[in-house]
C-alpha positions as CSV (number, residue, x, y, z in Angstrom):
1,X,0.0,0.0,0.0
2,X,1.8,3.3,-1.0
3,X,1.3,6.1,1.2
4,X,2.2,9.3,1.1
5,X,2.5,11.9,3.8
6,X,0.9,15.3,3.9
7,X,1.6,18.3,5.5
8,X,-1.7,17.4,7.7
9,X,-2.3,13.5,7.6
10,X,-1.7,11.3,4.5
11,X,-2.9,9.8,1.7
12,X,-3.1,6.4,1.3
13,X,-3.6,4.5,-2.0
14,X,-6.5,1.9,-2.9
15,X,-6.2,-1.1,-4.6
16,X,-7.1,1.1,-8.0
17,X,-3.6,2.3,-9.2
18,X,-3.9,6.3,-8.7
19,X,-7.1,6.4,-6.4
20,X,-6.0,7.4,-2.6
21,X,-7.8,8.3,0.3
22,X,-6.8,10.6,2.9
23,X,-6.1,9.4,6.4
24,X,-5.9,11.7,9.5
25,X,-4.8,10.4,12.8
26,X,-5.9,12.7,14.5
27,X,-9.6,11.5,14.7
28,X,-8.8,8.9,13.4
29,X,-10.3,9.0,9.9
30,X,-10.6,8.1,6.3
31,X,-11.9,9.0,3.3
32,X,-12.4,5.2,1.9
33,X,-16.4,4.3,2.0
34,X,-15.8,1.3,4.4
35,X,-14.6,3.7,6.8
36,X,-17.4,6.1,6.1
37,X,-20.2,4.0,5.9
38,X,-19.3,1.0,8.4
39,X,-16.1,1.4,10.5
40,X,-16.7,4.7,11.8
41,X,-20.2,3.8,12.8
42,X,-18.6,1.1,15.0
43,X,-15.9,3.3,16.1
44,X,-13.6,1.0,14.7
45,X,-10.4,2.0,12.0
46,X,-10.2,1.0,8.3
47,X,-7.0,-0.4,6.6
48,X,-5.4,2.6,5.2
49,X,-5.3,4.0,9.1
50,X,-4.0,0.9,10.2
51,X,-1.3,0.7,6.9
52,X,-0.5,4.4,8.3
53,X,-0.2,3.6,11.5
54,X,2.1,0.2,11.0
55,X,4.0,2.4,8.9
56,X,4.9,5.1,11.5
57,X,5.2,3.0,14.7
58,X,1.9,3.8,16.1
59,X,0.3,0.2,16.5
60,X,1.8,-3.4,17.4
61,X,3.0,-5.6,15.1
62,X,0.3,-8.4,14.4
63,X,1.9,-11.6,15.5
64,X,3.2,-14.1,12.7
65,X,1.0,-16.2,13.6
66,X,-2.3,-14.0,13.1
67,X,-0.6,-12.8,10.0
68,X,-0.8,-16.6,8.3
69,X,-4.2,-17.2,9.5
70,X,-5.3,-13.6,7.7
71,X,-3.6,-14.5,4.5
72,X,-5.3,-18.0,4.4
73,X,-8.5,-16.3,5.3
74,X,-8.0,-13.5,2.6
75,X,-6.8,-16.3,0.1
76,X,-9.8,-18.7,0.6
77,X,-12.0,-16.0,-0.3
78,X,-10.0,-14.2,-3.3
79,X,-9.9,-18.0,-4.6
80,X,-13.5,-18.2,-4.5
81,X,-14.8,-15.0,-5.1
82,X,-17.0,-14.8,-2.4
83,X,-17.4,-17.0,0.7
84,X,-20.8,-17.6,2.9
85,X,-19.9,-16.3,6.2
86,X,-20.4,-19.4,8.3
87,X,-18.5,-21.6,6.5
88,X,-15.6,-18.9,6.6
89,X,-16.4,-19.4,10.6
90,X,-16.6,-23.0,10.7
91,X,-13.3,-23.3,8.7
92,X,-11.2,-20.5,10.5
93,X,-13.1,-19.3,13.0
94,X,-14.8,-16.3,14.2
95,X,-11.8,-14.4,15.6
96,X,-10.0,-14.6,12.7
97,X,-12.9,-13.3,10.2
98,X,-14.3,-10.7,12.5
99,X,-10.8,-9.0,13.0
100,X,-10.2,-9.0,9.2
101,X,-13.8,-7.3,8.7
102,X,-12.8,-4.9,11.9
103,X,-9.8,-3.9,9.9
104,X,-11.3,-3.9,6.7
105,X,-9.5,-6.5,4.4
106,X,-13.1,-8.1,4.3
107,X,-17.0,-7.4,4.1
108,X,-19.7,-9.0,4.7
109,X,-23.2,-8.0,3.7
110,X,-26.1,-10.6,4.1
111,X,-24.2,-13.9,5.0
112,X,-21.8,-13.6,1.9
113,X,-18.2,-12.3,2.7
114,X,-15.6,-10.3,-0.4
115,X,-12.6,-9.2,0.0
116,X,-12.4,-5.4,0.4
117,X,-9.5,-4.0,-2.4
């Protein structure tokens, strides 16, 4: 994820080549829609804070092994396409799902889970 930083917060590129969104930490906030129209509501942070944040120190590091059982996760579903959410539960477990939707690699909207690029 390329980011940028601002004079006042950062932008923070999407998974479209040229399209960024702007990241302030001081609320924390961002532009991106899943922040917008989910995250924020749930007081939670989208990726591109948490990319800025990893970036500059300001969060731990997400232990190897949470890091493997994202990418299998995120894998599983790019494979497929989509996934139905309780299979996604029954093969990995809710944890690991519900902290990839928290940070906004994933969504989930009527039982069917896509990853969020």
């Amino acid at each position: 994820m390329r980011i940028i930083k601002l004079k006042k917060g950062y932008k923070v590129e999407s998974h479209l080549k040229g399209k960024f969104y702007k990241v302030d930490l001081n609320g924390p906030s961002c532009t991106c829609p899943h922040f917008l129209i989910r995250m924020k509501k749930i007081g939670e942070e989208c990726k591109h804070i948490n990319a800025v944040k990893e970036r500059y120190g300001k969060v731990k590091q997400v232990s190897l092994k949470n890091k493997n059982k994202s990418d299998k996760i995120l894998d599983f579903v790019r494979k497929k396409g989509s996934a139905d959410a309780m299979e996604l539960i029954k093969k990995f477990g809710e944890k690991g799902v519900d902290d990839l939707i928290k940070r906004g690699d994933l969504i989930e909207e009527r039982g069917v889970v896509k990853v969020l690029e």
